[in-house]
C-alpha positions as a printed Julia matrix, in Angstrom:
666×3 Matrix{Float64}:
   0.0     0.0     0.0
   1.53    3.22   -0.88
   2.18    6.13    1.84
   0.7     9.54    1.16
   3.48   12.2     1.42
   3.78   14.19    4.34
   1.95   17.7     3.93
   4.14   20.43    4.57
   3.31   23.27    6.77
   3.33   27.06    5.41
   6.38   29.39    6.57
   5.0    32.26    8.46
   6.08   35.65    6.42
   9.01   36.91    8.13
   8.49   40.3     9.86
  11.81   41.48    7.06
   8.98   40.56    4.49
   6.36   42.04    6.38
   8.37   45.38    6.28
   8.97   44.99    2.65
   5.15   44.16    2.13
   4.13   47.74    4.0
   6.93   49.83    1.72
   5.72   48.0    -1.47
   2.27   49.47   -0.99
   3.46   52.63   -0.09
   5.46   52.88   -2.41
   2.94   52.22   -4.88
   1.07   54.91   -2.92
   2.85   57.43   -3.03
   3.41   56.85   -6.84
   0.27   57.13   -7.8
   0.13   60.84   -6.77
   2.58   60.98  -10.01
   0.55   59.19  -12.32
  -1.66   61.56  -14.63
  -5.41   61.29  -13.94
  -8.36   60.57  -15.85
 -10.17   63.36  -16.69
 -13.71   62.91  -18.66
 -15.07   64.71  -21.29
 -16.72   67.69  -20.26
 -20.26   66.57  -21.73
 -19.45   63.52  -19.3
 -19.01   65.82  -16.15
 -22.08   67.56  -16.99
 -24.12   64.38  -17.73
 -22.64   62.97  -14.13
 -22.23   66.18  -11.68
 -23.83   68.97  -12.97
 -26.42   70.33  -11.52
 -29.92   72.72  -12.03
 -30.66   75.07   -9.72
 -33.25   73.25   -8.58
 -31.01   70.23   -7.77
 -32.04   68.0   -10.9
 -29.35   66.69  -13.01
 -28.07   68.31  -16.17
 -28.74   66.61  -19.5
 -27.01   68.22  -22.1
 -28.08   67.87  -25.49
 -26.35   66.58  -28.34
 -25.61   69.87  -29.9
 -24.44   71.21  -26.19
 -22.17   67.93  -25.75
 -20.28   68.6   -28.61
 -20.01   72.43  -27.83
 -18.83   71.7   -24.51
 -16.02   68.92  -25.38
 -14.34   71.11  -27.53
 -13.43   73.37  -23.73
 -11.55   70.71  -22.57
 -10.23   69.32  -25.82
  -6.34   70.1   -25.09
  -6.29   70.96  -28.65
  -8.34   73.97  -28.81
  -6.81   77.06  -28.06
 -10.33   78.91  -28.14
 -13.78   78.73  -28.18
 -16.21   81.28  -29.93
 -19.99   80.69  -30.14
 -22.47   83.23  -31.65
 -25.62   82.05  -29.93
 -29.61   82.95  -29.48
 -30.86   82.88  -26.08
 -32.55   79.19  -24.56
 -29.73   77.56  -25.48
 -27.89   76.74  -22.89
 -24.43   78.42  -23.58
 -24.19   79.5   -19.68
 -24.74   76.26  -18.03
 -21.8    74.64  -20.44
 -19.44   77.81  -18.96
 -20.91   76.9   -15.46
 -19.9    73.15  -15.53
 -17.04   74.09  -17.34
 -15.64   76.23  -14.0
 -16.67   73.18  -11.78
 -14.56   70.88  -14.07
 -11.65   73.28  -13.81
 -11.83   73.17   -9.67
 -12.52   69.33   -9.45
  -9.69   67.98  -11.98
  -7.28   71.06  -13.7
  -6.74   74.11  -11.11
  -6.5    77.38  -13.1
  -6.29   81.2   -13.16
  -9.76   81.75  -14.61
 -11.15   85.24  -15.36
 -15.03   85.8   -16.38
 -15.41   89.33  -17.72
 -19.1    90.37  -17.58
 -20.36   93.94  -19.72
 -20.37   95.87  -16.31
 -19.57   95.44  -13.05
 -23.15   95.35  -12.15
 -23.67   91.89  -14.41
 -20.52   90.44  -12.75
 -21.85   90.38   -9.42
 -24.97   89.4   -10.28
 -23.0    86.78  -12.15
 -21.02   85.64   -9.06
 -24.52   85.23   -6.97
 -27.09   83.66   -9.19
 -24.6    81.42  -11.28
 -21.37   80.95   -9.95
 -21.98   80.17   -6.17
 -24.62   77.81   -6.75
 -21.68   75.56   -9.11
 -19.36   76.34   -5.9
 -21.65   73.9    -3.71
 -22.05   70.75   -5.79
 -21.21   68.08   -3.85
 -18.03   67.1    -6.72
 -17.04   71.16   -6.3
 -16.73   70.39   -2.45
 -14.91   67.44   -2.31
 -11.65   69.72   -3.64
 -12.42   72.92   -2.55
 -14.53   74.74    0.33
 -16.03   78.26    0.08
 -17.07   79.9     3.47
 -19.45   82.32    3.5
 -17.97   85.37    4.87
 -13.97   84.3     4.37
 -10.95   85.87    2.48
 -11.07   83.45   -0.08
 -14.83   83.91   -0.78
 -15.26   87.33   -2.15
 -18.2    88.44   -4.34
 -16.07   88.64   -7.62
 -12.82   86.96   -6.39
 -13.01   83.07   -5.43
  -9.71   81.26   -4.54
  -8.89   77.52   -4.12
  -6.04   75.16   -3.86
  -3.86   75.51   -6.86
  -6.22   78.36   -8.8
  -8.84   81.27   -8.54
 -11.56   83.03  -10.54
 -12.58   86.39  -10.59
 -15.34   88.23  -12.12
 -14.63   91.38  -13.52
 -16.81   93.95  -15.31
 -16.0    94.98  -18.84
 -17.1    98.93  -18.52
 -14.55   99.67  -16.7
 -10.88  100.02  -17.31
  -8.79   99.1   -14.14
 -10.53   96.12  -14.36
  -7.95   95.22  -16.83
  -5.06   95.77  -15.25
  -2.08   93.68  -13.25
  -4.01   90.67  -13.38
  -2.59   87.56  -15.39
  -4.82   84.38  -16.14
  -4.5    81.21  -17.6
  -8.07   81.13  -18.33
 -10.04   84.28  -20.05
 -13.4    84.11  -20.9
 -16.1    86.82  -22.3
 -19.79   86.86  -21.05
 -22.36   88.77  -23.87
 -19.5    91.24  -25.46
 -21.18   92.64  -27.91
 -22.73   94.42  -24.98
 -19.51   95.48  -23.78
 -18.66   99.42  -24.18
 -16.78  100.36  -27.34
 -13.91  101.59  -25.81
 -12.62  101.3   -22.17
 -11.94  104.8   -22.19
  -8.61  105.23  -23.9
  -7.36  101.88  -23.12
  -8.98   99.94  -26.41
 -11.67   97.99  -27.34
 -12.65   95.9   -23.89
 -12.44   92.4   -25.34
  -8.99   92.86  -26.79
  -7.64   93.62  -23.57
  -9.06   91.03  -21.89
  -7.43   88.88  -24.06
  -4.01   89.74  -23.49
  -4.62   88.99  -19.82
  -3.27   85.54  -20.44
  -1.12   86.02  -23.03
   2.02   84.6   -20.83
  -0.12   81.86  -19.91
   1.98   78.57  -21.04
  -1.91   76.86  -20.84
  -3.36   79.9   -21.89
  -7.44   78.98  -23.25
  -9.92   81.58  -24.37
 -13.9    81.65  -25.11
 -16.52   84.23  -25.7
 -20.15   83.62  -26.23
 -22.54   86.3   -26.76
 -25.7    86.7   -28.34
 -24.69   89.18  -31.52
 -26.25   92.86  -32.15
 -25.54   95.25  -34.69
 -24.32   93.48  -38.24
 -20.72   95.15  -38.52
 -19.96   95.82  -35.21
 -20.39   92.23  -33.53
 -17.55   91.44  -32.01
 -18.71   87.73  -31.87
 -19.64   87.86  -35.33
 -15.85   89.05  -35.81
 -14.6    85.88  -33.39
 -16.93   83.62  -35.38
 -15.74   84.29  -38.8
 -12.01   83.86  -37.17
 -12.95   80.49  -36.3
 -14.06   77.15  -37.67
 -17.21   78.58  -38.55
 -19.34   75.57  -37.85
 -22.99   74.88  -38.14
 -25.19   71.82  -36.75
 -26.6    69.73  -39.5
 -29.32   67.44  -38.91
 -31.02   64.84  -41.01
 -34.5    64.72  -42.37
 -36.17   61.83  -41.0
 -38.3    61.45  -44.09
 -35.08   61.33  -46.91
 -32.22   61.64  -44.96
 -30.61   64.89  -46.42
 -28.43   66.55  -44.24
 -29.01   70.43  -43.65
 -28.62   73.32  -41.1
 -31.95   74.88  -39.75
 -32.78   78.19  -41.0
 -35.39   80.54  -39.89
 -36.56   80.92  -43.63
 -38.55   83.72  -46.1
 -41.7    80.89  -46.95
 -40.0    80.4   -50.02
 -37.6    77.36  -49.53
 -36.39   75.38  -46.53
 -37.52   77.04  -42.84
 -40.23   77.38  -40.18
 -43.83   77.55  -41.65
 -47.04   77.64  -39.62
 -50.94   77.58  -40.05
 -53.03   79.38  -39.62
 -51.05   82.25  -41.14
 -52.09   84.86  -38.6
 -52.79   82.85  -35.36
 -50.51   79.53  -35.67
 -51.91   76.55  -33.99
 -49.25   74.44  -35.81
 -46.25   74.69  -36.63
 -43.29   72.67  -38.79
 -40.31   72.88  -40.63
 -40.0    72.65  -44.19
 -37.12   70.39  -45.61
 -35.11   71.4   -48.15
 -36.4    68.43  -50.4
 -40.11   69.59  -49.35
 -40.61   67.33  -46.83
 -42.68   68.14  -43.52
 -41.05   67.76  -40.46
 -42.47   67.44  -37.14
 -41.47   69.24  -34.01
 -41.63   65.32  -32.27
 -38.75   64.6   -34.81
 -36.29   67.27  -33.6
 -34.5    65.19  -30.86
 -33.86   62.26  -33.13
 -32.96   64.75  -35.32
 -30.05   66.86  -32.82
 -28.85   63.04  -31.9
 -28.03   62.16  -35.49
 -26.62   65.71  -36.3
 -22.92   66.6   -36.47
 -21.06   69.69  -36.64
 -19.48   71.01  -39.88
 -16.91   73.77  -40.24
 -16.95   76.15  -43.04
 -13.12   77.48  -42.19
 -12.42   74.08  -41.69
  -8.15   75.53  -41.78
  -8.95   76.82  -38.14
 -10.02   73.84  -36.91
  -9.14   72.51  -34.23
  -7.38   75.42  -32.38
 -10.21   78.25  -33.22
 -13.62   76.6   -32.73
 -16.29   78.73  -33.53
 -20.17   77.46  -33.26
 -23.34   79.2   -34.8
 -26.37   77.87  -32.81
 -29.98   79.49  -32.76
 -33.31   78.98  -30.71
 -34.61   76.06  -33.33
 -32.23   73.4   -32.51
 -33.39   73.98  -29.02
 -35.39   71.49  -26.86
 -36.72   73.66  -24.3
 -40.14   74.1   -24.74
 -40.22   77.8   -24.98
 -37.76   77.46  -28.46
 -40.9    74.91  -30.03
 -41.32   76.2   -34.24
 -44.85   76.97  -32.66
 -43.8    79.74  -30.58
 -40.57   80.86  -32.84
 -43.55   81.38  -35.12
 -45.93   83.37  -32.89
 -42.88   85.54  -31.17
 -42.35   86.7   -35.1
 -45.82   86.87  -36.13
 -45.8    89.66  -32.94
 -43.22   91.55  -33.9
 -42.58   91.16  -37.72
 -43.96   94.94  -38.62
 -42.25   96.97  -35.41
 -38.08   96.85  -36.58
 -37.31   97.9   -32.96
 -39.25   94.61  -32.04
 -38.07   92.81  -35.04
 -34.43   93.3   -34.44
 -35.07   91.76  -30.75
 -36.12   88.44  -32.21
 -33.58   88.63  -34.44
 -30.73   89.13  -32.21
 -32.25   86.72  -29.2
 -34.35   84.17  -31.47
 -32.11   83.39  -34.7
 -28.63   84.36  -33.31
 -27.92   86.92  -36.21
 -26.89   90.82  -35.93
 -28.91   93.13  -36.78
 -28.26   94.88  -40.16
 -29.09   98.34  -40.06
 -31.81   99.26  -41.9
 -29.93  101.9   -43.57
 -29.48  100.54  -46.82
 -31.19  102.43  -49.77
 -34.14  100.15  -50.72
 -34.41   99.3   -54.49
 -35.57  101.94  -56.3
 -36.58   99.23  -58.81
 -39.14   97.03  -56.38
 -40.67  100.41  -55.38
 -41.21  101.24  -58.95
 -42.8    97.86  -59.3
 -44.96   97.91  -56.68
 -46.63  101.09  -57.51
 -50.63  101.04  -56.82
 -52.27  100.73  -60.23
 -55.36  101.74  -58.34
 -54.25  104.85  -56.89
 -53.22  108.23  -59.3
 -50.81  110.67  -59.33
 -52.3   113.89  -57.91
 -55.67  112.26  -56.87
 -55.42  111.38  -52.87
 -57.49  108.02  -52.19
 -60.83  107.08  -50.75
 -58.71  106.57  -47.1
 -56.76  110.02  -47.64
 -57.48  112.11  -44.77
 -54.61  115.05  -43.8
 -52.51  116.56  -46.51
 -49.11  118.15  -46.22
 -46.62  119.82  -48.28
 -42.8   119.99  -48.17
 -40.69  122.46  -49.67
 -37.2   122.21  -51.34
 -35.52  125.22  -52.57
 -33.09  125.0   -55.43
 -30.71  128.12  -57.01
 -28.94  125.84  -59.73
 -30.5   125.36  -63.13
 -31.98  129.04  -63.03
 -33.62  128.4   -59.73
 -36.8   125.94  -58.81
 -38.77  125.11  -55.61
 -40.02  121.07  -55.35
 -42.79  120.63  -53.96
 -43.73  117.74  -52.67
 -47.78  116.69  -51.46
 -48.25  113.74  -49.05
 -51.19  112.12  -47.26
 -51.43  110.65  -44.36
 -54.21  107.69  -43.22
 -55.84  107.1   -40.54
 -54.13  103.47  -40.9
 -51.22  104.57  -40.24
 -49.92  104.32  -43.66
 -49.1   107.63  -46.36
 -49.16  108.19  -49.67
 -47.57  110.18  -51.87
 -49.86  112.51  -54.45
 -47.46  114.63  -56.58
 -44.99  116.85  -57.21
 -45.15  120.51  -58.27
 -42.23  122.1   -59.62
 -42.04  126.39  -59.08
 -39.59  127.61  -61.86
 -37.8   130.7   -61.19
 -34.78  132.63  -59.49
 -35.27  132.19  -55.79
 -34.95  135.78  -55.25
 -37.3   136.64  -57.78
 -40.55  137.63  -55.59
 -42.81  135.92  -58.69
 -40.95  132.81  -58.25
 -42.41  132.82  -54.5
 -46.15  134.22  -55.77
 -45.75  130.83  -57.76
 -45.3   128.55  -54.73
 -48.41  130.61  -52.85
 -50.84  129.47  -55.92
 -49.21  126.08  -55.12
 -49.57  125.54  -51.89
 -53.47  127.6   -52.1
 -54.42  124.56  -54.65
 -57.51  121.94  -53.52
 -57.17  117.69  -54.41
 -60.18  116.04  -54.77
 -59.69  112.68  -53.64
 -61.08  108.99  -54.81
 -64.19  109.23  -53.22
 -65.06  113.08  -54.39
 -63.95  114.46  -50.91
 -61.84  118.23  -51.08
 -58.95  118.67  -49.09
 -56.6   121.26  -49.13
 -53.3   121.64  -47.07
 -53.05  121.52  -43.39
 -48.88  122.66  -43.12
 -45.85  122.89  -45.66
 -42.67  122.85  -44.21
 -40.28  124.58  -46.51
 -36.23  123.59  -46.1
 -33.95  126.69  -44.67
 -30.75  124.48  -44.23
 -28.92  125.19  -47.0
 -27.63  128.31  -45.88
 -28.4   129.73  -49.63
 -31.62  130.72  -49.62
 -32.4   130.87  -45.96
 -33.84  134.53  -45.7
 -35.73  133.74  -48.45
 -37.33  130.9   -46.84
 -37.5   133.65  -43.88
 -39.51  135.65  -45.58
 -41.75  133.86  -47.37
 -42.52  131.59  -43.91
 -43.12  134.74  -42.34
 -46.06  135.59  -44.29
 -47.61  132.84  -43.6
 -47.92  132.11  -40.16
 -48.98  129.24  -38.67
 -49.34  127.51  -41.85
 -45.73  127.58  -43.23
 -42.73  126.11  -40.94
 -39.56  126.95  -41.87
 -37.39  123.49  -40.61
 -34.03  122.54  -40.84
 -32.49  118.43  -40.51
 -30.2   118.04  -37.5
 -28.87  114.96  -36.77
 -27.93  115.78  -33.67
 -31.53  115.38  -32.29
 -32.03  112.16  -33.92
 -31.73  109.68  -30.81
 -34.38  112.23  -29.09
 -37.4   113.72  -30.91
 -38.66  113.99  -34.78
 -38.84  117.77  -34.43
 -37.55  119.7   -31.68
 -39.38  122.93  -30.14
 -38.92  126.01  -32.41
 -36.6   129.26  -32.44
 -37.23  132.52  -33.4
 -34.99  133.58  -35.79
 -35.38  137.3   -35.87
 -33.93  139.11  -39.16
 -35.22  139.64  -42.43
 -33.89  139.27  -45.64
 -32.6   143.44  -45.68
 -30.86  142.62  -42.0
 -33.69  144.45  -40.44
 -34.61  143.11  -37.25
 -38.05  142.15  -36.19
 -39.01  140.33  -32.79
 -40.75  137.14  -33.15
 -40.58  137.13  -36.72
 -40.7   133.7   -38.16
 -39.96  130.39  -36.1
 -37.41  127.51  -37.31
 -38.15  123.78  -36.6
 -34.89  121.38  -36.24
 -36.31  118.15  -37.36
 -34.73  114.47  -36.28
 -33.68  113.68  -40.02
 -32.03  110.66  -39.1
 -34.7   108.86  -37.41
 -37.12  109.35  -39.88
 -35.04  108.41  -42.29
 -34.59  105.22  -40.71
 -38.28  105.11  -40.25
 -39.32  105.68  -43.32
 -36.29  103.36  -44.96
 -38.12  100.55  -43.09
 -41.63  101.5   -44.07
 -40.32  101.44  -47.13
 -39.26   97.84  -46.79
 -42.25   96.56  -46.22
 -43.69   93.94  -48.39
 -47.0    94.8   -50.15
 -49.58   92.16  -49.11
 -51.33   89.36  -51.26
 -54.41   87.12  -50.98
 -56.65   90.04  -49.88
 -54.58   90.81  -46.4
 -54.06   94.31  -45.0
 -51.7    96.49  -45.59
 -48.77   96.26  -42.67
 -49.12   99.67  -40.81
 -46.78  102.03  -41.44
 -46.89  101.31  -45.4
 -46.19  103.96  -47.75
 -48.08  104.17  -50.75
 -46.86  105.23  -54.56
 -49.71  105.66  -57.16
 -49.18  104.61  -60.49
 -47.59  107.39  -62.92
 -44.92  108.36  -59.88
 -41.66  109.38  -62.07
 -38.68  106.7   -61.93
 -36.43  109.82  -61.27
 -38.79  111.04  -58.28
 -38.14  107.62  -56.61
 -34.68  107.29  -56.88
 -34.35  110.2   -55.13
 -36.73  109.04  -52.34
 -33.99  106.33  -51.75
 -30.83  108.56  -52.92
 -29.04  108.46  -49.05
 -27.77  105.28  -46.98
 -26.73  105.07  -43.86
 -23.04  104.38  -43.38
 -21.33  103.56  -40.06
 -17.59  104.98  -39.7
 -15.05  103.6   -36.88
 -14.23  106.13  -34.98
 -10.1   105.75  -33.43
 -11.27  105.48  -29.64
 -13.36  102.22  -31.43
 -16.24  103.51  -31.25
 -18.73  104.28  -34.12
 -20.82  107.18  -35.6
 -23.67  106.58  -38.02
 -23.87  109.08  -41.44
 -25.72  109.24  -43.84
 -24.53  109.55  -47.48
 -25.72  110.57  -50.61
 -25.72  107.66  -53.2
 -27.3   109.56  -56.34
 -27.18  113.57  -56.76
 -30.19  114.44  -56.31
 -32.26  113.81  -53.25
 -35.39  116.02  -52.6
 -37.54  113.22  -52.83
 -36.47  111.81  -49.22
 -35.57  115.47  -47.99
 -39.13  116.17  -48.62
 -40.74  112.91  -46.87
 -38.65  113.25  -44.26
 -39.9   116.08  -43.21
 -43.87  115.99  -44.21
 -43.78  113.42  -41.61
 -42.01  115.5   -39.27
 -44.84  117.99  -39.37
 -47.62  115.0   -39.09
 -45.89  113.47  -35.47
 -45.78  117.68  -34.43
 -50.09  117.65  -35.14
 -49.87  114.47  -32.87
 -51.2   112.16  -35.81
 -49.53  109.26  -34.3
 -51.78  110.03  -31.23
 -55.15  110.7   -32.85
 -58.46  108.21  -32.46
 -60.96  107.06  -34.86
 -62.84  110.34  -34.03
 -60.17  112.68  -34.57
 -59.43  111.2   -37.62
 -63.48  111.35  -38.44
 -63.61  114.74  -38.27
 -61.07  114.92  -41.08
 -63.29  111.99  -42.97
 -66.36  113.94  -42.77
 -69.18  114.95  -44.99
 -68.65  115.93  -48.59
 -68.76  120.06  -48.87
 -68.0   121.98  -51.45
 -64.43  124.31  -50.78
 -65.21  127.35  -49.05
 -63.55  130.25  -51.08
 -60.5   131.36  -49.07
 -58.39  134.01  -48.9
 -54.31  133.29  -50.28
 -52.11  131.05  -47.59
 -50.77  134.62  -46.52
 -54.0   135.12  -44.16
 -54.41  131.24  -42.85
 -55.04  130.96  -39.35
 -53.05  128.96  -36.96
 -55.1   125.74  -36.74
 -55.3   122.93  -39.05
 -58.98  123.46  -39.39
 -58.53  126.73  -41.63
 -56.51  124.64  -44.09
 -58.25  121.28  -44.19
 -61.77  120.85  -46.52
 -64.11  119.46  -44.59
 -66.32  121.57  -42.27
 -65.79  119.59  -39.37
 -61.96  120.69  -37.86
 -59.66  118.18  -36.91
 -57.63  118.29  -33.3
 -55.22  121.16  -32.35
 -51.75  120.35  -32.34
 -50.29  121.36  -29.13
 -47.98  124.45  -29.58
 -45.13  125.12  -26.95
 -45.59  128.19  -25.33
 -42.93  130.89  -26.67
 -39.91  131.19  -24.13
 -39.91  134.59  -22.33
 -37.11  136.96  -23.04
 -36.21  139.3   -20.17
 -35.12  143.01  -20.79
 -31.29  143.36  -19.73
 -32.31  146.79  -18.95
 -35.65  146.49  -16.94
 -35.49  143.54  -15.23
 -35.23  143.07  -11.5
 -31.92  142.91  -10.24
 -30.68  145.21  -12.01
């Protein structure tokens, strides 16, 4: 029988081996402080840690993931995204500060447009990030401690500080590793006479061997949008998301109704809404998050990719319920005919800047568009106040234009005709010309008589302005001798008069004629965007504010309607100033509307009711026979047709002028 071998006991482990076992694992310890550490995606720390402000986790979309990986790509130098509001560019900076603190320490500076906006910044965004539960395990932030300031937060190998934009110390002896800019296009132009505010926070980690930059704003004024300027330095990339019914690939666009873009029914009060492919297929608003998961980014400057990112992203790619096509649709639908309005949604709702309506509209489309139904010299059925404008010419052997317009109470005007007065401006028959003019009756459309309420006759050229004198002077009340400034422009159409006291033989004469400075500017932008205004189809109203050109109105008259544009020139602080230019020779046309509707806002026509503007609609009458302009009473009533008057306009009281010699004091 065979013996089973003798087991063997264990060897207890030495206590050298012990030893050895202990520095082993401390060793290993201690070396794994060295090793580099895994640090996730940022679209995977916002997914995991980030957090709402009500406490809910963050779930980023698709389009938002791949905007916030490219922060902590080590790649990318910079990061520039020209944004709408609802998007979410704000929470991806938040988590993006969090990530910094919990895994890559850093000098960070946030620049906010004022100083105001950064502390508001620090309380309502930043300290809430400061107390997630992954922020805390690093770093803590007592209330009330050296370390915890309102616009200065330090921790353990970094800091970040909130500084305002407006003001210039704010740039100074401070050196980051991190810069980033909050909304600059609403920064100030120049900090003083340090620069333009975004290029000096810039250079505030210049030395930086880690230096990393981003700016997100949502863009304003088309030419001076300093993210539209970052964006076009970039990558220049747009999301592109497939059609769930063929596939095509394509970036969302707000659209004209014409091609691919938003469309809605009904047409004035939406109930739905969808978006029109690019093939012609309809796609549902359900679709869009399949949609954003399938999309991808694509770069247009694809040579700046990947150290310049720069994203375009706009309210429809959105999944927040308030960025639905429905309500894109209704938000436009609200504000499509007011531009101050209009620019709004376009700066907060598509993302875009805001191109000053400045440009001279086609004098082409207007010429088009002229109302076959309507006349020259015949005012329509809805014509209901009429007033003249005035431009005095020397060359050529001398000539006044006048212009006639109407005004609605629709808030629209139309243009009747021009009369041209032939003669030498100093000529006193050249002036008994304009009188027979101006003294004329229109019979409008509907058989109604109206004659003119005001003229405003131009005294800016410096030429003929004690002509203009003159001739105002004999007609008070009725004439108003104006002149553009565009220094008024940002405050009132037409400023409260002068007197202007000297005749044309340098005689002197109290009181004698008043002068009207007029807002040119404004209404030139006003009327440049009336002007814009598409003429309706399928039986729908007329937008308010429409201006209307009867059939027979010379080519020549309307290109010099749109003969000016607005130019903006940089001024060397940075800043800007807005001018207006002449683009043909001639430009009476505009002159002339400009300021016919200057003297409609001073009778308050803007303010008038349906019965102020009856009284102007009223019965049919024959014209009463009137004396010449030269005896016209002050009120519109004397000048209009119909027997019932329409409303005052309010006249400022004439300043009191003291006597140097009799006045108390003395």
């Amino acid at each position: 029988m065979r013996k089973s071998p003798r087991t063997k006991k264990r060897a207890e482990p030495s206590a050298i081996q012990v030893v050895g076992a202990e520095i082993a694992a401390a060793a290993r310890e201690w070396l794994s402080i060295f090793k580099p550490r895994i640090k996730p995606k940022l679209s995977e720390f916002m997914r995991d840690h980030g957090r709402t402000d009500d406490g809910r986790r963050i779930r980023p979309f698709p389009f938002q993931s791949d905007m916030a990986d490219a922060f902590t790509d080590p790649e990318t130098e910079q990061v520039s995204v020209r944004k709408s509001s609802r998007i979410g560019y704000s929470t991806i900076l938040q988590c993006f500060i969090a990530y910094r603190i919990r895994y890559d320490p850093a000098r960070s500076l946030i620049y906010q447009p004022t100083i105001d906006d950064a502390e508001k910044f620090s309380r309502d965004d930043l300290d809430p990030v400061l107390q997630w539960k992954i922020v805390r395990e690093v770093a803590t932030f007592k209330p009330r401690h050296a370390d915890n300031q309102i616009r200065a937060k330090r921790y353990k190998g970094g800091w970040v500080q909130i500084k305002g934009a407006n003001s210039p110390k704010e740039f100074r002896r401070v050196t980051a590793d991190d810069v980033f800019l909050e909304e600059c296009d609403g920064y100030p132009w120049a900090a003083k006479e340090e620069g333009d505010p975004a290029r000096l926070a810039f250079k505030r980690n210049l030395t930086s061997p880690r230096r990393f930059r981003a700016a997100g704003s949502t863009p304003k004024v088309k030419g001076f949008s300093r993210i539209d300027g970052l964006f076009e330095q970039g990558s220049q990339e747009y999301r592109y998301v497939p059609c769930p019914e063929c596939g095509h690939m394509q970036k969302l666009v707000f659209g004209d109704g014409t091609g691919a873009g938003i469309r809605w029914e009904p047409r004035h009060a939406p109930t739905r809404a969808w978006y029109q492919c690019e093939n012609g297929c309809e796609i549902d608003e359900e679709h869009k998050p399949w949609m954003d998961e399938q999309g991808e980014w694509r770069a247009d400057n694809p040579a700046a990719f990947p150290r310049h990112r720069s994203f375009h992203i706009w309210a429809a790619y959105s999944q927040h319920p308030g960025a639905a096509w429905l309500e894109i649709a209704r938000e436009f639908l609200e504000v499509r005919h007011d531009p101050n309005l209009l620019r709004t949604f376009v700066n907060q709702v598509l993302g875009e800047a805001w191109a000053e309506k400045g440009e001279a509209p086609e004098w082409q489309r207007l010429y088009d568009r002229r109302e076959k139904a309507m006349m020259v010299g015949t005012p329509s059925a809805k014509a209901a106040l009429l007033i003249g404008a005035a431009d005095v010419q020397r060359g050529g052997g001398g000539r006044i234009d006048l212009d006639i317009w109407a005004f609605r109470p629709d808030g629209g005007r139309e243009f009747v005709e021009r009369i041209e007065v032939f003669g030498p401006i100093a000529d006193p028959k050249t002036w008994a010309g304009l009188d027979e003019a101006v003294a004329r009756t229109w019979v409008t459309a509907d058989g109604r008589r109206l004659r003119l309420a005001r003229v405003a006759i131009d005294s800016g050229d410096g030429e003929n302005t004690m002509e203009v004198y003159r001739w105002a002077r004999r007609h008070p009340g009725f004439a108003m001798a104006v002149k553009g400034r565009e220094s008024i422009a940002a405050q009132q159409a037409i400023g409260s008069p002068t007197w202007q006291d000297v005749t044309v033989n340098g005689r002197k004469i109290k009181k004698g004629v008043r002068l009207w400075n007029i807002g040119t500017s404004m209404l030139k932008m006003e009327l440049y965007g009336q002007l814009a205004l598409e003429k309706p189809v399928d039986g729908e109203d007329y937008p308010k504010g429409y201006v209307f050109l009867p059939d027979g109105t010379p080519d020549e008259w309307i290109k010099q309607l749109v003969a000016e544009e607005l130019r903006i020139i940089r001024l060397r602080n940075g800043g800007f100033r807005r001018e207006w230019h002449k683009v043909r020779d001639r430009n009476e046309a505009l002159d002339n509307a400009v300021y016919a509707r200057a003297v409609a806002v001073s009778l308050g026509v803007d303010r008038w009711g349906p019965r102020q503007w009856g009284k102007l609609m009223g019965a049919i009458k024959a014209p009463r026979k009137t004396a010449a302009p030269a005896q016209a009473s002050e009120t519109v009533a004397d000048q209009a047709s119909t027997p019932i008057p329409p409303p005052r306009a309010k006249r400022p009281a004439p300043a009191r002028r003291s006597n140097p010699f009799t006045s108390r004091g003395r």
